[in-house]
C-alpha positions as CSV (number, residue, x, y, z in Angstrom):
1,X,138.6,60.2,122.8
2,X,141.8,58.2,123.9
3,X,139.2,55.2,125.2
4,X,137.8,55.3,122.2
5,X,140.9,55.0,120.1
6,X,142.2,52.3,122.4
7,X,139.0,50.5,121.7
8,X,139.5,50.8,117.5
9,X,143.6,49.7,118.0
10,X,142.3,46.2,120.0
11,X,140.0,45.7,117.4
12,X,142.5,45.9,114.5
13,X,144.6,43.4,116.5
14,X,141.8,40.9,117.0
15,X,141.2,41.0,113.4
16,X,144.5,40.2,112.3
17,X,144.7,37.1,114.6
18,X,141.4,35.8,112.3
19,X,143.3,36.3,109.9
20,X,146.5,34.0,110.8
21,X,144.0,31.8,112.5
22,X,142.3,31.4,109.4
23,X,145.5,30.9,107.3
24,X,146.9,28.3,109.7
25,X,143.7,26.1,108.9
26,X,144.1,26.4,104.9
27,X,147.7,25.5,105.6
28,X,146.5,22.0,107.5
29,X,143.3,21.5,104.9
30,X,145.7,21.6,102.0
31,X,148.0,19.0,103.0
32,X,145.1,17.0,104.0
33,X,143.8,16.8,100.9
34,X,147.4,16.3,98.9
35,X,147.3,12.7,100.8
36,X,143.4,12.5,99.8
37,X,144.5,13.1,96.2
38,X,146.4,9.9,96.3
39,X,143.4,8.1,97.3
40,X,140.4,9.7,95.2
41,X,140.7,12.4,93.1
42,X,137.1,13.5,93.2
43,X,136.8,14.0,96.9
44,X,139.7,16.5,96.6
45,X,137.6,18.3,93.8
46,X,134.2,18.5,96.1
47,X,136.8,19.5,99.1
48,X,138.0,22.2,97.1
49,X,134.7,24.0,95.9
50,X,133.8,23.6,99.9
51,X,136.7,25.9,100.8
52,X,136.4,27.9,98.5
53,X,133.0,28.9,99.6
54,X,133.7,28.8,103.4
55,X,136.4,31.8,102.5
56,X,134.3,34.0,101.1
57,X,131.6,33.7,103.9
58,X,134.4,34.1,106.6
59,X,135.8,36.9,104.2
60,X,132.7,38.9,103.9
61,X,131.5,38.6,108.2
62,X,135.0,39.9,108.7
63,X,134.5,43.4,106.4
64,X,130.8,43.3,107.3
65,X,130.3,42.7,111.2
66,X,126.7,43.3,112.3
């Protein structure tokens, strides 16, 4: 039982480093496109609906591991 529990308490910690990880990279793909936006407005717009996407698929392995 203790082995067990140690096992669930890593996992948790793992998945919350995802997590950061995760937010880190929004963080640098947001200010990339703020100096994109200067350039061309569309690309930001296509770059945009790409994220949004790519969060939900990273969203939805995270809650639903196989």
């Amino acid at each position: 039982l203790q082995q067990h529990h140690g096992q669930q308490q890593q996992q948790q910690q793992q998945w919350q480093q995802q997590q950061q990880q995760q937010q880190q990279q929004q963080q640098q793909q947001q200010q990339q496109q703020q100096q994109q936006w200067q350039q061309q407005q569309q690309q930001q717009q296509q770059q945009q609906w790409q994220q949004q996407q790519q969060q939900q698929q990273q969203q939805h392995m995270l809650l639903h591991p196989q």
